[in-house]
C-alpha positions in Angstrom: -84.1 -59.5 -46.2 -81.6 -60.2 -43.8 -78.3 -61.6 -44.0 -77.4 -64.4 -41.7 -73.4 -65.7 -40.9 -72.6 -68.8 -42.0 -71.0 -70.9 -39.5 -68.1 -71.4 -41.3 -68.2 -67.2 -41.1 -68.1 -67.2 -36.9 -64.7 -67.8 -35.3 -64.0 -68.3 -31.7 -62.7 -65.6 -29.6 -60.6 -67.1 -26.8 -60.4 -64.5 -23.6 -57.0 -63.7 -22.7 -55.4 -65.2 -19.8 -55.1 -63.1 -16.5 -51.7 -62.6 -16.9 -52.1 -60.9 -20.3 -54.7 -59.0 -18.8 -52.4 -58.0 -16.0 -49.5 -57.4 -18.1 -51.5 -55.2 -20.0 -53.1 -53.1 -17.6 -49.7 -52.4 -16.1 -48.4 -51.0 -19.8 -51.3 -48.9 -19.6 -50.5 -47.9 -16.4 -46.9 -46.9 -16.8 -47.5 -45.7 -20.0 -50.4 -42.8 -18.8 -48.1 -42.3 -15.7 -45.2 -41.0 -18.2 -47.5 -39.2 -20.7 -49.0 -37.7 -17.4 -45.5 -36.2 -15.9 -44.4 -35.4 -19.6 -47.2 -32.7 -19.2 -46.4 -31.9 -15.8 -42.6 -31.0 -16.1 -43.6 -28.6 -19.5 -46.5 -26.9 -18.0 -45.3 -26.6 -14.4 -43.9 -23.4 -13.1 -39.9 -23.4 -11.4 -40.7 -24.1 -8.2 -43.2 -27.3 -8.3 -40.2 -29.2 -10.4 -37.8 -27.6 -7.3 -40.4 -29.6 -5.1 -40.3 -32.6 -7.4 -36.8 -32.7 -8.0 -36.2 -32.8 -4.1 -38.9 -35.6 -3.3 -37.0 -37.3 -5.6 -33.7 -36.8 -4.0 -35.0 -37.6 -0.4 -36.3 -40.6 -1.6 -33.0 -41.9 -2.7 -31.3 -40.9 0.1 -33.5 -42.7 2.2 -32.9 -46.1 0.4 -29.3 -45.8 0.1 -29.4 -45.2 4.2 -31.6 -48.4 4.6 -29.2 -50.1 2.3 -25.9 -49.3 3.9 -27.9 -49.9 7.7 -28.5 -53.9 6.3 -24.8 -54.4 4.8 -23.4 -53.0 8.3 -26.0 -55.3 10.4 -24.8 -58.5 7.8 -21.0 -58.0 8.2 -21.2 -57.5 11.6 -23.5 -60.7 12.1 -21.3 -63.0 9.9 -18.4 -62.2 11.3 -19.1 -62.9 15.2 -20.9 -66.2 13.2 -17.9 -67.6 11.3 -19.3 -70.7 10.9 -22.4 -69.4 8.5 -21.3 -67.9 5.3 -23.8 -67.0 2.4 -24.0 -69.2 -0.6 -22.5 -67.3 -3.6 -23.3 -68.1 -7.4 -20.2 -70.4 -7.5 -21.3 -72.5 -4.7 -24.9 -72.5 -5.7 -23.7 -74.0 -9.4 -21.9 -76.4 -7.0 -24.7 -77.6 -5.2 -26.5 -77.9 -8.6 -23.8 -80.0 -10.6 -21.9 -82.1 -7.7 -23.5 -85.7 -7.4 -25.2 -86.3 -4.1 -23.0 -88.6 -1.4 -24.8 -91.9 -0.6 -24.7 -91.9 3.6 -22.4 -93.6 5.1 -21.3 -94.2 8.6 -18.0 -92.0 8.5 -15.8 -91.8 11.7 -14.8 -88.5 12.6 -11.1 -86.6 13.1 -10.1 -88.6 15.8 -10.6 -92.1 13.9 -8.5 -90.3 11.2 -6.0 -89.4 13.8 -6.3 -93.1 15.3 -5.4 -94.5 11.9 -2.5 -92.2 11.1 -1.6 -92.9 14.7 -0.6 -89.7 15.9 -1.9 -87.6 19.0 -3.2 -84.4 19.7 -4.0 -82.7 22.8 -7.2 -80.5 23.0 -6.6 -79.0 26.3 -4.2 -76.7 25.1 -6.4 -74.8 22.6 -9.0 -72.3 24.5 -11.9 -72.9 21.9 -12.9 -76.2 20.9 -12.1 -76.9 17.3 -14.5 -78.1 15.0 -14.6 -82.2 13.7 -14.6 -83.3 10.3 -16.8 -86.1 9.0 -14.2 -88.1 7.7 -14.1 -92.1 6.4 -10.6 -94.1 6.8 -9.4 -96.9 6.1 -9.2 -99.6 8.6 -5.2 -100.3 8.2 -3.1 -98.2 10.1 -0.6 -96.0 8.4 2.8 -96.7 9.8 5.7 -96.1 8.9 8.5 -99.0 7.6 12.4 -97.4 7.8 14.7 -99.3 6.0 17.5 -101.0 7.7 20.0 -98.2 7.0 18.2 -95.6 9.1 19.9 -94.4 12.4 16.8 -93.9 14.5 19.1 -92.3 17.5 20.5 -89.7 14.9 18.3 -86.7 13.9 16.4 -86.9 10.7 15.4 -84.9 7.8 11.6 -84.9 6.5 10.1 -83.2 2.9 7.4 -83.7 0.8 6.6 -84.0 -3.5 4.0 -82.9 -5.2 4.2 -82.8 -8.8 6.3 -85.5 -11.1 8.7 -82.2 -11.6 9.7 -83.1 -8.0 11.1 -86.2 -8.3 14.2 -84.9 -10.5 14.7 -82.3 -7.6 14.5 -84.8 -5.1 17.6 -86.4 -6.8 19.3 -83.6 -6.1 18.2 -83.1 -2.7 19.2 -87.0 -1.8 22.6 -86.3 -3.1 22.8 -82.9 -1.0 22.4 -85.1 2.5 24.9 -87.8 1.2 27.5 -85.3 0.7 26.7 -82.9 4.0 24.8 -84.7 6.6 25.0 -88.8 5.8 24.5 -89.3 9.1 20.9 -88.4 8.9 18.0 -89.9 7.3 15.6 -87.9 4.8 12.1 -89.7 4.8 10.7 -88.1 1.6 6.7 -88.2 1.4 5.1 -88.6 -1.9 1.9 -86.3 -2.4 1.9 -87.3 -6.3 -1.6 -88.4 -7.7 -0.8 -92.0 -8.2 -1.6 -92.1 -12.0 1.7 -89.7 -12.2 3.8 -91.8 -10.2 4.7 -94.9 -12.7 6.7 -94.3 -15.9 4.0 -95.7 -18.7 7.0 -95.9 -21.4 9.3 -97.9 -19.1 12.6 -95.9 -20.3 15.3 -96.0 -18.3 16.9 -92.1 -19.0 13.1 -91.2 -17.1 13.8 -89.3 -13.9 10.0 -88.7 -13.0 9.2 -91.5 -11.3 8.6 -92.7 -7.5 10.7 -95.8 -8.8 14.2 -93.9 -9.4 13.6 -91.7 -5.9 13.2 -95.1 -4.6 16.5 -96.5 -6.5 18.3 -93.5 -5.7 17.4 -94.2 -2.0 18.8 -97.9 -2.1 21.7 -96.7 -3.9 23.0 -93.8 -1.3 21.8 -95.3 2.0 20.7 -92.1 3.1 16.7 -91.9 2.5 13.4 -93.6 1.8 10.1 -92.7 0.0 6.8 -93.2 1.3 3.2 -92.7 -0.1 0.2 -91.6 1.9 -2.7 -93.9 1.4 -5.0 -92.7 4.2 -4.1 -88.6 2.7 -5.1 -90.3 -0.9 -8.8 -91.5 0.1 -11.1 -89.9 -1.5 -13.6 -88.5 1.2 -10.7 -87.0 3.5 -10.7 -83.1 2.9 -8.6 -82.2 -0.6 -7.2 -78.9 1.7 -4.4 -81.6 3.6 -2.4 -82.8 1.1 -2.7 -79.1 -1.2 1.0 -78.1 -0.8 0.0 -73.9 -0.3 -1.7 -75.0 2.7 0.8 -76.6 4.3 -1.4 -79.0 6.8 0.7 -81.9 5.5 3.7 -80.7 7.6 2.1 -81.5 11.6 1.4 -85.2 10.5 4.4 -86.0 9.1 6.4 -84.0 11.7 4.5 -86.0 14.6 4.9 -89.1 12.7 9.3 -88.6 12.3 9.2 -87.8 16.0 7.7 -91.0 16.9 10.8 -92.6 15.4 13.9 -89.7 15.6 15.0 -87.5 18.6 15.5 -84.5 16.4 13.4 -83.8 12.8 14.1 -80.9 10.2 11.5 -80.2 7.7 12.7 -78.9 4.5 10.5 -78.1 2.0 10.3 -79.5 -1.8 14.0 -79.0 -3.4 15.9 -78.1 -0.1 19.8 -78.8 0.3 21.7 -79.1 2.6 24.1 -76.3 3.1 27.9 -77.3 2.7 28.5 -76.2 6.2 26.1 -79.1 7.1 23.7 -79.6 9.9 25.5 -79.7 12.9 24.8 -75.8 14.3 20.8 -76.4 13.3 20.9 -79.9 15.7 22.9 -78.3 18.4 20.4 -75.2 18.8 18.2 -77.8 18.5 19.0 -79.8 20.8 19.9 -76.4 23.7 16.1 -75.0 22.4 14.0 -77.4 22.0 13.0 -75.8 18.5 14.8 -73.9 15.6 13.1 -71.5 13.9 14.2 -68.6 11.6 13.0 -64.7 11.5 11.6 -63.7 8.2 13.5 -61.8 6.1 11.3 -58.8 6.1 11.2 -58.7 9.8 7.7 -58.7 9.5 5.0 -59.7 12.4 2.7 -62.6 12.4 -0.3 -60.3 12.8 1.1 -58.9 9.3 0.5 -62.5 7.7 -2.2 -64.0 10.0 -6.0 -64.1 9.2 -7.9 -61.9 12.3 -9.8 -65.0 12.7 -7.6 -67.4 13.1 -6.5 -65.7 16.0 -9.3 -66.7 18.4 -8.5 -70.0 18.0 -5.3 -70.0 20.5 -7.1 -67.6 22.6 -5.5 -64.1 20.7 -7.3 -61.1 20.1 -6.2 -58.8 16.8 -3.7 -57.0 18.7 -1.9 -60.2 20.8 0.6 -60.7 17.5 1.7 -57.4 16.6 5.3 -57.7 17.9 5.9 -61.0 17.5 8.2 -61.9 14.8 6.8 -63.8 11.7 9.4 -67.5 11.2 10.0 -68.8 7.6 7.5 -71.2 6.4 10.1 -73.9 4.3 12.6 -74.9 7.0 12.0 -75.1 11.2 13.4 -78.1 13.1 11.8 -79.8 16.3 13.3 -82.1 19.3 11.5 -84.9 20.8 10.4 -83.8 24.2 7.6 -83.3 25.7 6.8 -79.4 25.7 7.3 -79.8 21.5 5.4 -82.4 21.6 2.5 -81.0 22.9 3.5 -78.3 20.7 3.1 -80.1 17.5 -0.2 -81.3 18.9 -1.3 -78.3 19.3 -0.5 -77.4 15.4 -1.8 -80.8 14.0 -5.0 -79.6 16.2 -5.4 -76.5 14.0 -4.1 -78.0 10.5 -7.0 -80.3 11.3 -9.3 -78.3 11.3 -10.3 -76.7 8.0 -11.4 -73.2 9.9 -8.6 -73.1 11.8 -5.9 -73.2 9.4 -8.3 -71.8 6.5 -10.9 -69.6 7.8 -14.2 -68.6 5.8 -13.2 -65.3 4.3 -9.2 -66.1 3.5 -8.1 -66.8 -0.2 -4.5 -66.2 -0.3 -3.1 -69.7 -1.7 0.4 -67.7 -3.1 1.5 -64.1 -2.8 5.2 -64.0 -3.4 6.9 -60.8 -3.0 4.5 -59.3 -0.2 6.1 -57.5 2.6 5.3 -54.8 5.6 8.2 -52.5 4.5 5.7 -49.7 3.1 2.6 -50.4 5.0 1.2 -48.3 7.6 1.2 -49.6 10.7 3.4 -52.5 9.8 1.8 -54.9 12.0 -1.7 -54.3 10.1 -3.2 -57.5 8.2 -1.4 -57.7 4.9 -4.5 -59.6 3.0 -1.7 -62.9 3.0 -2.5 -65.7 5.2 0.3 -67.7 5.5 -1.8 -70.7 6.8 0.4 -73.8 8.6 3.4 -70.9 9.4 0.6 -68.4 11.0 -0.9 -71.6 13.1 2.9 -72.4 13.9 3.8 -68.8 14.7 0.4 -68.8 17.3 1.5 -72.3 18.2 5.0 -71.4 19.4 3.9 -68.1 21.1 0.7 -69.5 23.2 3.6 -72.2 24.9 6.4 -69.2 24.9 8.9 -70.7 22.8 11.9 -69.3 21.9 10.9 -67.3 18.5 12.8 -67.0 15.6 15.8 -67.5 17.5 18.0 -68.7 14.8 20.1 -66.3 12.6 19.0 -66.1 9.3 22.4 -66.4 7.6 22.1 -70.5 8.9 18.6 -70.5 6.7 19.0 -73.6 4.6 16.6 -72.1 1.9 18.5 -69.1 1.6 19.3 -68.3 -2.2 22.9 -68.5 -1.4 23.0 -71.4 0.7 21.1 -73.0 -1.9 23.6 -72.1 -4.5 26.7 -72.8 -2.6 25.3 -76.9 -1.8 23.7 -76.9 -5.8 27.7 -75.7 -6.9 28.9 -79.5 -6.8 26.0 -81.1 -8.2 26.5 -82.8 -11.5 23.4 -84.0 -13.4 25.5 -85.9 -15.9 27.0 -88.0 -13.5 24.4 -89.1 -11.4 21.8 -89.9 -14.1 24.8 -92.2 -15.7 24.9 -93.6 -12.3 21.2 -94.2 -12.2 21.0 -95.2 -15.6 24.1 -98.0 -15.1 21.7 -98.9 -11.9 18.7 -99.6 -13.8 20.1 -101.3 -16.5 21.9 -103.5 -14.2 18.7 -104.4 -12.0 17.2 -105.0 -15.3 19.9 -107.4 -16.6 19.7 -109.4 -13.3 15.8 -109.7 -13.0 16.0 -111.3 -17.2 18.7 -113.5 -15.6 16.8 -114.7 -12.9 13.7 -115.4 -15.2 15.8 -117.6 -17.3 17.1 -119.8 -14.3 13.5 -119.8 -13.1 12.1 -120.8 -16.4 15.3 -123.4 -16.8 14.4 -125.2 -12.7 10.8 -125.6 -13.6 11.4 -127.0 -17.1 13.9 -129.7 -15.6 
């Protein structure tokens, strides 16, 4: 009698997928391939695992040849192609997060430079630069002196970037009252407007655009402006970022529509006690002031190779030319500097001019070409709007770091001598008295308004 399955008894068998099948086989595979040369190596005699051993060898040396072969071919092909660079992991997590840009018709660099109403001159730059997709505003940015400003006396121009400025800036006001009253500091605000307002309203607060702006009323000596057009949103973050320094061509273009002489200081410069009259008078015989860096280093030392073919120089053009200091350099309206400072707006414009694909350098205190070998070899720090000035002054043969660097305004001891009479005390009672008098008279005024429309 035979037995027959229940139903119930039967279950289905499913057949494996082809992957699983392929996985499988490939286990198999590798797993007969290993028992296989297991056997080999203990059964073999010397000079078959000799043979092996150097199949093996010649093998690897044969990919590590093919290897290098495609990383020379790919260096050499991005770098003649500076404009292509490969997307790394951080840019490809980039791409990923970043919301996407709705289109819009943006106007390029020269509409920016239209609005900011400077000039540049592309003529004097042998390879044509490269224009950014960038959306202004339709106000033009100019700028509104105050009455007290000599326009036919040289001027003074800096810039603030943090809230930590503003205090410093006090000092700095107080540095051209004492020295150099004759000329006018235009300080421009770079401070992300939710850091410019005090929130608390108290009067002992130093770190506001407000008491720079108080300060300025009260000496006669200065004014504070903002940047809208540098605070828009779609205009490249790299202008207004203080280690690159592209800031400095526009507002140096934009004094020297307005002043026949500008000095650029940067954030916290005095004055030195000797004041500014051997600075305007070299000014004034050379067109430009500039001062040698303190290392006596090149420009090739602290210049980016590609930068270089930007103004026409090969790697070699720069190695004897004297490197200038990047916080201090002074400029007199003429024509030839005028076409100069064009020709540096042109680069700072530009984002691979003044920041080429392959530089990261944004700070590197303390470097120097004292122990390298040559000394004019590339450093690995780019020193961004100084190199483009450096390549700017040398393409129109201007004099080069002809100043003496004992006249360096940001020299530790000039600095020290000019911050000896300072008195912090004294000038925040002063702005203190100010405010609380300004405050007094705008409660008084309320009261008579409040009294005339009630009668």
């Amino acid at each position: 009698m035979t037995h027959r399955r229940k139903e119930s008894d039967v279950t289905e068998c499913n057949p494996p997928s082809r992957l699983k099948v392929f996985v499988t086989s490939v286990q198999l595979h590798l797993r007969l391939t290993h028992v296989k040369f297991q056997q080999f190596w203990y059964f073999a005699d010397r000079p078959a695992k000799m043979s092996v051993a150097k199949r093996f060898l010649r093998t690897k040396q044969i990919l590590i040849l093919i290897t290098s072969l495609l990383f020379i071919v790919g260096t050499i092909w991005f770098g003649s192609h500076p404009d292509v660079t490969p997307v790394t992991l951080r840019q490809r997590k980039m791409i990923f997060v970043l919301p996407t840009v709705p289109t819009k018709p943006f106007a390029d660099r020269s509409s920016l430079i239209a609005r900011l109403g400077l000039n540049e001159d592309f003529s004097v730059v042998n390879r044509t630069l490269q224009e950014d997709s960038i959306q202004t505003k339709d106000v033009a940015w100019e700028l509104d002196l105050p009455w007290y400003a000599d326009t036919d006396a040289p001027a003074i121009a800096t810039a603030l970037f943090k809230r930590e400025d503003y205090e410093t800036s006090i000092k700095q006001i107080w540095s051209v009252q004492q020295y150099a009253n004759k000329s006018h500091l235009a300080i421009f605000d770079l401070v992300p407007a939710a850091e410019r307002k005090d929130k608390s309203h108290r009067l002992d607060n130093l770190y506001t655009n407000d008491t720079v702006e108080l300060f300025c009323n009260m000496t006669k000596v200065c004014s504070i402006y903002n940047a809208p057009l540098l605070e828009d949103s779609l205009v490249p973050k790299y202008i207004h970022h203080k280690e690159y320094g592209a800031y400095k061509a526009i507002f140096v273009q934009k004094m020297l529509k307005h002043f026949p002489m500008v000095l650029w200081l940067d954030t916290g410069g005095l004055v030195p006690v000797a004041g500014l009259e051997g600075i305007w008078n070299r000014t004034d015989k050379d067109s430009i002031t500039t001062w040698e860096l303190s290392s006596h280093c090149t420009v090739s030392a602290f210049t980016f190779p590609k930068m270089m073919p930007y103004f026409g120089f090969s790697a070699n053009d720069l190695n004897f030319v004297t490197m200038i200091e990047s916080g201090s350099y002074a400029f007199k309206k003429t024509p030839r500097v005028l076409q100069l400072v064009s020709m540096w707006l042109n680069c700072s414009l530009t984002e691979n001019c003044i920041k080429p694909i392959g530089v990261d350098s944004p700070d590197c205190p303390g470097v120097t070409c004292i122990h390298s070998h040559p000394k004019t070899a590339y450093l690995r720090c780019h020193k961004y709007e100084t190199s483009a000035l450096s390549s700017c002054i040398t393409k129109l043969n201007f004099p080069h770091a002809g100043a003496p660097y004992i006249d360096y305004p940001l020299d530790a001891s000039v600095q020290e001598e000019s911050d000896a009479g300072y008195n912090t005390s004294l000038i925040k009672s002063n702005i203190l008295f100010e405010k609380s008098r300004l405050r007094r008279l705008s409660k008084h005024r309320a009261v008579h308004w409040l009294s005339d429309f009630e009668q």
